[in-house]
C-alpha positions in Angstrom: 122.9 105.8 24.4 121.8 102.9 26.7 118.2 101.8 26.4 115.8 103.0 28.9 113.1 101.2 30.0 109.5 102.0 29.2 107.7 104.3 31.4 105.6 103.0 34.3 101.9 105.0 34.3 103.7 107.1 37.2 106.9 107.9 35.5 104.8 109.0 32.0 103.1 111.6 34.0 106.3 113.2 34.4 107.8 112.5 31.5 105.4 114.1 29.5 104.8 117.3 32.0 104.6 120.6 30.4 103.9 122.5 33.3 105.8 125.8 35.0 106.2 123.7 38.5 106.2 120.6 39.4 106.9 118.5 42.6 107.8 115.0 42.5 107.6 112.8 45.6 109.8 110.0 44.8 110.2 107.0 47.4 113.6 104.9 47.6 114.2 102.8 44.3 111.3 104.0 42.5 113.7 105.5 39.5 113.5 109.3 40.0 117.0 109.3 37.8 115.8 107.6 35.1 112.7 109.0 35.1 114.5 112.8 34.8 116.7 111.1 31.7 113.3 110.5 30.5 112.3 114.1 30.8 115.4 115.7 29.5 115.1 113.2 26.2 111.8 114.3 25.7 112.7 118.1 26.1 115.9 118.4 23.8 115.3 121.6 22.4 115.1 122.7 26.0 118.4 124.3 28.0 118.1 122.0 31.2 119.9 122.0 34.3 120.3 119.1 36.6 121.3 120.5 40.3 122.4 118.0 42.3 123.0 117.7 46.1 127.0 116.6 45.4 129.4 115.9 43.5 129.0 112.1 43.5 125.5 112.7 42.2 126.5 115.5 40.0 129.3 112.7 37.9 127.0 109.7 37.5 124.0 112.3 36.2 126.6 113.3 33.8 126.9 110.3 31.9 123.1 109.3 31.8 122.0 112.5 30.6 122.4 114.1 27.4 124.2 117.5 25.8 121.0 119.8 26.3 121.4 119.3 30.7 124.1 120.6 32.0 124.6 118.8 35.5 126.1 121.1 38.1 126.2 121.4 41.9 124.6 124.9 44.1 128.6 125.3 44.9 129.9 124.8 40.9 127.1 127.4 40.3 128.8 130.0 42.7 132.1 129.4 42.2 132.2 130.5 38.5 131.1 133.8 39.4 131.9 134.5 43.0 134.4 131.3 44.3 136.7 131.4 42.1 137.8 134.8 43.2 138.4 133.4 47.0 140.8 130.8 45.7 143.8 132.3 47.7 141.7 131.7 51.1 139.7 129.0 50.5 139.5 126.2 53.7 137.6 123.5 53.9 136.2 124.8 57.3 136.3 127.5 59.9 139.0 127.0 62.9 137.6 127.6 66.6 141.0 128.9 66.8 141.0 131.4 64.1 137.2 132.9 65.5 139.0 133.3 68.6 141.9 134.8 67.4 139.6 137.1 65.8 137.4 138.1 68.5 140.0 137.9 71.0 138.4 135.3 73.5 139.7 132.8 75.3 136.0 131.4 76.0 135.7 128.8 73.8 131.8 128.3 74.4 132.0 132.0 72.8 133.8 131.1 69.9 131.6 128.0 69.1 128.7 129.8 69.2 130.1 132.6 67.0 130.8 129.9 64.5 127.5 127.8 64.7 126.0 131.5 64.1 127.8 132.2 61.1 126.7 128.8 60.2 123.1 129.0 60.2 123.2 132.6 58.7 125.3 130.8 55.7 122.6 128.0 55.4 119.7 130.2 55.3 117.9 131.9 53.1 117.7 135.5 54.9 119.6 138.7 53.9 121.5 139.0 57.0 122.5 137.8 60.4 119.7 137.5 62.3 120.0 137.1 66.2 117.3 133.6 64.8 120.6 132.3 63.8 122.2 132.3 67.3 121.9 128.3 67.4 121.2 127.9 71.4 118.5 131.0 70.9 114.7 130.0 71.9 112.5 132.3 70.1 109.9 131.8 72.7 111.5 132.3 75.8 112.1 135.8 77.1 116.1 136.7 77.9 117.6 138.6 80.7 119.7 141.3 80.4 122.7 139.3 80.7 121.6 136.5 78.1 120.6 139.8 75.5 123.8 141.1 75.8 125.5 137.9 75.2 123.6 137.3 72.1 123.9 140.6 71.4 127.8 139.9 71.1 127.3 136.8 69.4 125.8 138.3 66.7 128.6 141.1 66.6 131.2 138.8 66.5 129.2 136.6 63.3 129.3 139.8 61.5 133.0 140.7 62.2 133.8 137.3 60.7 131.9 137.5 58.2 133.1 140.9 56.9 136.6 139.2 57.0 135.4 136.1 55.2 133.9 138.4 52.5 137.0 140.7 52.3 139.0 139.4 49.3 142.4 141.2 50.6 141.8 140.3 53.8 143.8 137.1 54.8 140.8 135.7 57.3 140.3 132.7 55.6 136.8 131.9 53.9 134.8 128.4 53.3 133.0 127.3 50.4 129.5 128.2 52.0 130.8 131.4 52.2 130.4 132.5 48.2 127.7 130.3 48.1 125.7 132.7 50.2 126.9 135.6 48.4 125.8 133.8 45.2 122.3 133.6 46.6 122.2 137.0 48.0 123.1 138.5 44.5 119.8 136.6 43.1 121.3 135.4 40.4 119.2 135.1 37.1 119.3 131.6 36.2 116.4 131.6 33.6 118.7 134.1 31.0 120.4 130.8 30.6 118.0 127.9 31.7 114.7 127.2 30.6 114.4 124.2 33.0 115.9 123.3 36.5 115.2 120.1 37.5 116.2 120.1 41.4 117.1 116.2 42.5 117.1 115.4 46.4 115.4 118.6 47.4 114.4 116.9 51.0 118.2 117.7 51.9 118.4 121.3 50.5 119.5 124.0 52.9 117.4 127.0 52.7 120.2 128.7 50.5 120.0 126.5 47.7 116.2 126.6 47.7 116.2 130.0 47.4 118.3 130.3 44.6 116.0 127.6 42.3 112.9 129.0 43.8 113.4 132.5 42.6 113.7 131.7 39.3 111.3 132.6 36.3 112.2 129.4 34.3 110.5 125.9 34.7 111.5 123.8 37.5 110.8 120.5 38.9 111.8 119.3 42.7 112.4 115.4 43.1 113.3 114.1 46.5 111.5 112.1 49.4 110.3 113.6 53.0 111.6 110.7 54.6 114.6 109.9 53.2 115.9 113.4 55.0 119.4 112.7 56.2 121.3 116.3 56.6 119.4 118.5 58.8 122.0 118.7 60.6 123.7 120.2 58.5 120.6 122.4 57.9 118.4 121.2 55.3 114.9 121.7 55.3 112.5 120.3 52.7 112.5 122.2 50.0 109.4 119.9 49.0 107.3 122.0 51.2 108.4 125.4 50.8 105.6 128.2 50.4 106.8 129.3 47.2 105.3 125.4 45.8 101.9 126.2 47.5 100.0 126.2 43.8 102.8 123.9 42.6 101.5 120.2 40.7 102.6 117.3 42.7 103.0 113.9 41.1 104.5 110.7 42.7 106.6 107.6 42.1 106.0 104.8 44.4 106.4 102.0 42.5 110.2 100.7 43.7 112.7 98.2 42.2 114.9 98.2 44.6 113.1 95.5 46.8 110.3 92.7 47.0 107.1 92.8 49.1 108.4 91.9 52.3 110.3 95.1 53.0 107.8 97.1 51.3 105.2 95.5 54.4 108.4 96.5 57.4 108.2 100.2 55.1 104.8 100.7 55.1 104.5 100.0 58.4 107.4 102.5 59.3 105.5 105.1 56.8 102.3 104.4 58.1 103.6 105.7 61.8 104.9 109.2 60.1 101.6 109.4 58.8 102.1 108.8 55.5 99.1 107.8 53.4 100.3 106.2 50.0 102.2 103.1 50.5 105.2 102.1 48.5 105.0 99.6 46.3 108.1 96.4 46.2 108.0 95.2 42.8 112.0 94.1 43.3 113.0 90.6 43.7 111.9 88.3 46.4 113.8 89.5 49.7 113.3 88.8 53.4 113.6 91.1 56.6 115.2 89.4 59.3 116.9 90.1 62.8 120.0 88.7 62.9 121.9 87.6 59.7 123.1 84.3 59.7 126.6 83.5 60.5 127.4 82.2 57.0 126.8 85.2 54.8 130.1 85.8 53.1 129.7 89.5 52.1 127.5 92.0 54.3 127.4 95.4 54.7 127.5 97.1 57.9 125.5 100.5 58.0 126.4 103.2 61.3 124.7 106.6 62.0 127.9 107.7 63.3 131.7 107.5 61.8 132.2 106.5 65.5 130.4 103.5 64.5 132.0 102.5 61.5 135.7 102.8 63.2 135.0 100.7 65.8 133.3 97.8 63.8 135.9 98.2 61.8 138.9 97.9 64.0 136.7 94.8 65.7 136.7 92.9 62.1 140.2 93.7 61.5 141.6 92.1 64.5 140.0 88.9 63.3 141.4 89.0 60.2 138.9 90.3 57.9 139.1 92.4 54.8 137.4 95.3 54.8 135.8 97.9 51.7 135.0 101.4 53.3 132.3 103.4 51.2 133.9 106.5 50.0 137.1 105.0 51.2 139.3 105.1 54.4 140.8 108.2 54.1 137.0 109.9 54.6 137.0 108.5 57.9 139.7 110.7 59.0 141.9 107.8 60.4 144.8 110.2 59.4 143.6 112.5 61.6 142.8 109.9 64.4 146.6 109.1 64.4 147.9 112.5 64.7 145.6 113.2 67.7 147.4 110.0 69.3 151.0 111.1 69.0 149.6 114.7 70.1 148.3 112.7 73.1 151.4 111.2 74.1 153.0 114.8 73.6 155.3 113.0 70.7 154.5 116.4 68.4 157.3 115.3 66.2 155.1 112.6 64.9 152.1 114.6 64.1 152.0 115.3 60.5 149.4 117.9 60.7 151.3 120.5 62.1 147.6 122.8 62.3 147.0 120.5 65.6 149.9 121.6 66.9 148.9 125.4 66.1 145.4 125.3 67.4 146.1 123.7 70.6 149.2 124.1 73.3 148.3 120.5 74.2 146.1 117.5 74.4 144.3 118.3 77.4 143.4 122.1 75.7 142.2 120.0 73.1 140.0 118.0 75.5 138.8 121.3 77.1 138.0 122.5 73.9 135.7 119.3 72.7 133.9 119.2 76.5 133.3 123.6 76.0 132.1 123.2 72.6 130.6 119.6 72.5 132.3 119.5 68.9 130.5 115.9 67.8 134.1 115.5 65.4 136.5 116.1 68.2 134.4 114.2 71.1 134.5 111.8 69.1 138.0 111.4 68.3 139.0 111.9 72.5 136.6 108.9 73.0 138.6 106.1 70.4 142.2 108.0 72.2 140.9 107.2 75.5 139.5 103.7 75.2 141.7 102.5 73.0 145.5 100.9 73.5 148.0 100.9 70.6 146.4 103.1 68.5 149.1 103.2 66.0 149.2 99.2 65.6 145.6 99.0 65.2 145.3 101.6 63.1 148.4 99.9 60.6 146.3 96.4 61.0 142.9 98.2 59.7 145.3 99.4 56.5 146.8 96.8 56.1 143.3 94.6 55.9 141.6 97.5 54.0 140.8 96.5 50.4 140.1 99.3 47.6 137.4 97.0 45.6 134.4 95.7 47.3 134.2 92.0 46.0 137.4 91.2 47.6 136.2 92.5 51.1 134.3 90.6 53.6 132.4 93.0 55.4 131.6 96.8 53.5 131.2 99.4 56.3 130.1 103.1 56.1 127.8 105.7 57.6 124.0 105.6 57.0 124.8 109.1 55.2 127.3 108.2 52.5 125.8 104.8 51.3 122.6 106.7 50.2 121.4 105.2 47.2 123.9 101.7 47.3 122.7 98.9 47.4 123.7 95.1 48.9 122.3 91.7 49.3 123.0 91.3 52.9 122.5 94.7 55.1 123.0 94.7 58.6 121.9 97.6 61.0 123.9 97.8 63.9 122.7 99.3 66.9 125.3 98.9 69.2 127.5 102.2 71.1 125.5 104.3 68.4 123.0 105.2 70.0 124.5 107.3 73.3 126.3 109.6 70.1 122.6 110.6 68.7 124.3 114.4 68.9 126.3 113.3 65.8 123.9 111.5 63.6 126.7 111.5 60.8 
């Protein structure tokens, strides 16, 4: 086993914790990993388990901790018992097309918000669909007639899907947040197995998964950081301040290694404004904040809210010449994807690969109809690179061709905001260009 480090004072506290509950507010870089390492070394006659927000997470936990934690996702968790029986149907998402189908509409608007329902019932922790889910409801306003019996059939139509989702000889297909929800609504019994759930990043826990750790009888321990919330769109909500933790013990790490004073001062600053009042602590190496790089960095990374963002400085490099690493690689960016909806464009379907496109939509301006209706962030997206861009294909074979699969042979990394959480580079550039009028898809 690799040697750890000694504890700081902060990091002993936890360490050493023999409490039922515990919340651990971790800032960026302070070691909240190594730290739980710590833990699990100094609890090996305990059965541990490590939940963590991904599967990215869930592998590198897996060699840094040792054989009494078992490191698992919400999702692995399910699919043992309830997934794996959904195999046959499983999708890697719900088609507009499919809800429509389904429902027999036409009224795409209708099927969007069928699916955005289904959604947030999925995400949440409640028993059922509740018209709370409808995502365009405002609890506070009073509805006529007309809007009551819209959301009256919006709700319907959630249900019907979901009964078909949940039907294992029905051929409707189903989503992995599907028998993750049916995982949580069976309250599963996690302490017959576990005597300690340590929950890592439980600032971007959906309701679901917080449900399912806070209901247990066994010891658990939350890590995460307030503000280093990224998925609420995608529904999180702080499992750091759920009611259940009201009598919980809080300890915190803010001691960070990951940078030097100066950027500690431009975060205190920023924490300071969201009211936070315990600063974090740079005890990195020297660094420096600055507002424009120079021009003769040779290596930088370049960080986007939106995938929108990260296509288009990367087509920009590519036409210079530049070689260029993509976090999580290209292939996550859906440049695939881009290329069919090109050739569907040019009404060329022979080309298209991805014969689903061709099945969803009669053409390219349905498809356009669709995105404008639903004000899909993925498909908007994509019409806006078709329609300001010329020779997609060419561009598209230039930014393979000057893609490189290992980093220190690139000249520029790029990636969303999202997937680089937790990387780290010398030179990090913010960019703050055609971002900003796509804050709808802060991906």
């Amino acid at each position: 086993m690799k040697q750890l480090p000694p504890d700081t004072p902060e990091q002993s506290l936890i360490t050493q914790y023999k409490g039922p509950r515990l919340v651990v507010k971790a800032y960026a870089g302070t070691g909240k990993t190594t730290t739980l390492v710590k833990y699990a070394h100094n609890n090996l006659d305990s059965r541990i388990l490590y939940l963590a927000y991904n599967r990215a997470i869930r592998d590198e936990a897996r060699e840094k901790f040792p054989a009494n934690v078992d490191c698992k996702t919400s999702h692995q968790l399910a699919y043992a018992t309830i997934g794996r029986g959904y195999q046959h149907k499983l999708s890697g998402n719900l088609r507009l097309t499919d809800i429509a189908q389904a429902v027999n509409t036409k009224n795409w608007t209708f099927a969007k918000d069928i699916l955005d329902t289904l959604n947030a019932f999925m995400c949440s922790a409640d028993m059922r669909i509740l018209y709370t889910h409808f995502a365009r409801a405002d609890t506070g306003k009073v509805l006529t007639s007309k809007q009551e019996r819209y959301q009256i059939q919006v709700v319907e139509g959630a249900e019907l899907i979901w009964k078909r989702m949940t039907n294992v000889q029905d051929p409707f297909p189903t989503v992995h947040d599907c028998y993750l929800k049916q995982y949580q609504l069976g309250m599963p019994n996690l302490s017959r197995r576990y005597t300690t759930i340590l929950f890592d990043e439980a600032q971007d826990a959906n309701p679901v998964t917080s449900s399912i750790v806070l209901q247990q009888n066994c010891k658990v321990i939350l890590v995460g950081d307030r503000h280093q919330q990224i998925y609420r769109f995608r529904g999180a909500n702080n499992a750091l301040d759920s009611k259940e933790l009201m009598n919980a013990d809080q300890l915190y790490l803010t001691h960070s290694f990951r940078f030097g004073p100066n950027v500690s001062l431009v975060a205190n600053a920023l924490l300071e404004l969201k009211g936070e009042t315990r600063p974090v602590v740079g005890r990195g190496p020297a660094d420096q904040v600055l507002m424009f790089l120079p021009g003769d960095v040779g290596h930088r990374a370049i960080l986007h809210r939106t995938v929108m963002g990260v296509i288009e400085t990367a087509l920009s490099a590519t036409e210079s010449g530049a070689q260029v690493f993509w976090v999580g690689g290209i292939d996550a960016y859906q440049i695939n994807e881009l290329q069919d909806l090109y050739w569907f464009s040019m009404a060329e379907p022979d080309r298209v690969k991805n014969k689903k496109l061709l099945d969803e939509y009669e053409d390219y301006f349905e498809y356009q109809e669709v995105a404008k209706a639903t004000k899909d962030p993925e498909m908007m997206r994509a019409v806006k690179i078709i329609n300001s861009y010329d020779e997609i294909p060419e561009r598209l074979t230039t930014l393979r061709r000057n893609t490189v699969k290992e980093e220190f042979g690139a000249d520029i990394t790029v990636s969303t905001a999202h997937r680089c959480k937790g990387l780290e580079w010398d030179f990090v550039q913010l960019y703050e260009g055609s971002d900003a009028q796509w804050n709808e898809n802060s991906r």
